[in-house]
N, C-alpha and C positions, 0 to 999 in steps of 0.2 A: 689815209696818211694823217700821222696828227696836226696840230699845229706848230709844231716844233720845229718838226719837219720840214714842215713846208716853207716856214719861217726860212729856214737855214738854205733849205734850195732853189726857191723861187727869189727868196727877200734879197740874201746875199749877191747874186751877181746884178740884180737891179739896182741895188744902191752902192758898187762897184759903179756899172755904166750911168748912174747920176751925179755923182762924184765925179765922172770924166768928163762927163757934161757942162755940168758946173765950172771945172779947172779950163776947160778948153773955149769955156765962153769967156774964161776971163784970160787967160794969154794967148787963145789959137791954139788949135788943133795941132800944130806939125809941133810944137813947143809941149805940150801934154802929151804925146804919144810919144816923146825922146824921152820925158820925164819918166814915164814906161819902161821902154828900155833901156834906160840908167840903173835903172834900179837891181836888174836882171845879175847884173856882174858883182853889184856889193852884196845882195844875196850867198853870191856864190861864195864871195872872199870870209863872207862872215860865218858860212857853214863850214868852210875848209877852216876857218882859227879854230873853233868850236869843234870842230873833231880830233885837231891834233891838241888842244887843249884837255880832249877827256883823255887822248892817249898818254898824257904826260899823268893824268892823276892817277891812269889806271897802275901806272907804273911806278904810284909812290909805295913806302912800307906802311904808311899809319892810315888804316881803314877807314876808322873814326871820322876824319877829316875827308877822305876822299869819297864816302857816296853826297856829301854837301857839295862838295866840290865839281861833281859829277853830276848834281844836278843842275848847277850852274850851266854846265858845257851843253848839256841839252836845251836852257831855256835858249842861251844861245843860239843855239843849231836851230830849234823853232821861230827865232828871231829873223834869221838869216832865210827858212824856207818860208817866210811870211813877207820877205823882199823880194823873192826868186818869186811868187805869184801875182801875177798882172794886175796890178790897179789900184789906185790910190789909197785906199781902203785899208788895204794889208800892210801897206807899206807903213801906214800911221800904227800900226796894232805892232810890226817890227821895230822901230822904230822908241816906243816904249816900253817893249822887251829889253831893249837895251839896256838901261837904265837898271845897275844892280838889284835895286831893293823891290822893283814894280817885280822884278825877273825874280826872284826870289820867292816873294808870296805868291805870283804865278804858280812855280813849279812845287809849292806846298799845296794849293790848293791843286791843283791836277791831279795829284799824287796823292790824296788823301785816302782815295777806294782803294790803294793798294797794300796796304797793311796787311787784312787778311791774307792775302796768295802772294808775298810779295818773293821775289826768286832771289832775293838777297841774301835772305835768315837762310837761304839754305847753304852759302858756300861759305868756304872754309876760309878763315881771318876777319869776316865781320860776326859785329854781335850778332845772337841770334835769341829771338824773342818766343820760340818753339818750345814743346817740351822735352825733357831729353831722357830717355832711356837707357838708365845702366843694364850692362852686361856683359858677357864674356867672351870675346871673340875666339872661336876656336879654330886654331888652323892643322896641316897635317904634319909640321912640325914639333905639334905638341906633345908631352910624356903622356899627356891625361888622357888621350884618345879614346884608348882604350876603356874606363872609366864610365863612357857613356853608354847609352844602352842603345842598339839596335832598332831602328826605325822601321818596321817594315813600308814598304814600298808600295801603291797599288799600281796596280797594271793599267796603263794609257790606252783610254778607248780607240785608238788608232794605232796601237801597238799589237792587238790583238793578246791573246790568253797565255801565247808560248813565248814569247820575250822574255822570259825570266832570264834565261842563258845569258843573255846577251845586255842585261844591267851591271853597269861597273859596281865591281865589288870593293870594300873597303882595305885601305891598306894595310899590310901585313903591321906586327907593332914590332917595334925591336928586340923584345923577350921570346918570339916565339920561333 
């Protein structure tokens, strides 16, 4: 395992329960573990704003503005499941997610690796940073049909040799 790793698995819940440590030596144990469970419900309220908040932007017409926008609702939602997880720790890290502009550079830097494969450039109303390929859609309502030339077909090694019969043939064209 690296140290990174280990860092994040072994480090993080140790200095979770030394931070509880700490809080419950200085007001008691039954007062830091309410503090715990308070936190459990703002989590929730702040992930339910943040989801209907991305549903409001998903719903707007101007693109441009709404994957910004939409990235806001998720630092949000990350703010809110950083409440929803037990311990003081998270709660500080939620906490200032809050805060627009911390929330903001957050969700640039997270999002930084996702330019390459990012699933955005591919739908339809946002820009798209791809390259784009002209050409000629042809359908079977077209005059031109005909015009093209014959493709032959090869035979599907799980179709066996005599399936020929049985490959759809091309439509008749209106001249003939």
């Amino acid at each position: 395992m690296r140290f990174r790793t280990r860092l994040i698995v072994f480090g993080y819940p140790l200095g979770e329960f030394l931070l509880l440590w700490l809080i419950a030596r200085a007001i008691g144990w039954g007062w830091a573990l309410i503090g715990i469970l308070l936190s459990i419900p703002i989590g929730v309220a702040v992930m339910r704003n943040a989801s209907a908040g991305a549903r409001v932007v998903l719903q707007e017409s101007d693109p441009e503005r709404a994957l910004e926008r939409l990235g806001s609702s998720a630092g949000l939602f990350l703010a809110g499941l950083c409440f929803l997880v037990p311990g003081y720790g998270s709660d500080v890290v939620g906490l200032v997610l809050l805060v627009p502009s911390i929330r903001r550079w957050a969700m640039r830097r997270m999002t930084r690796g996702f330019d390459s494969f990012a699933w955005v450039d591919r739908m339809p109303g946002f820009p798209s940073s791809g390259a784009v390929v002209q050409g000629t859609v042809v359908t079977v309502e077209d005059s031109n049909f005909s015009d093209f030339p014959d493709i032959p077909r090869l035979p599907d090694s799980s179709e066996g040799h005599n399936s020929r019969k049985d490959d759809p043939q091309p439509p008749a064209t209106m001249g003939e």
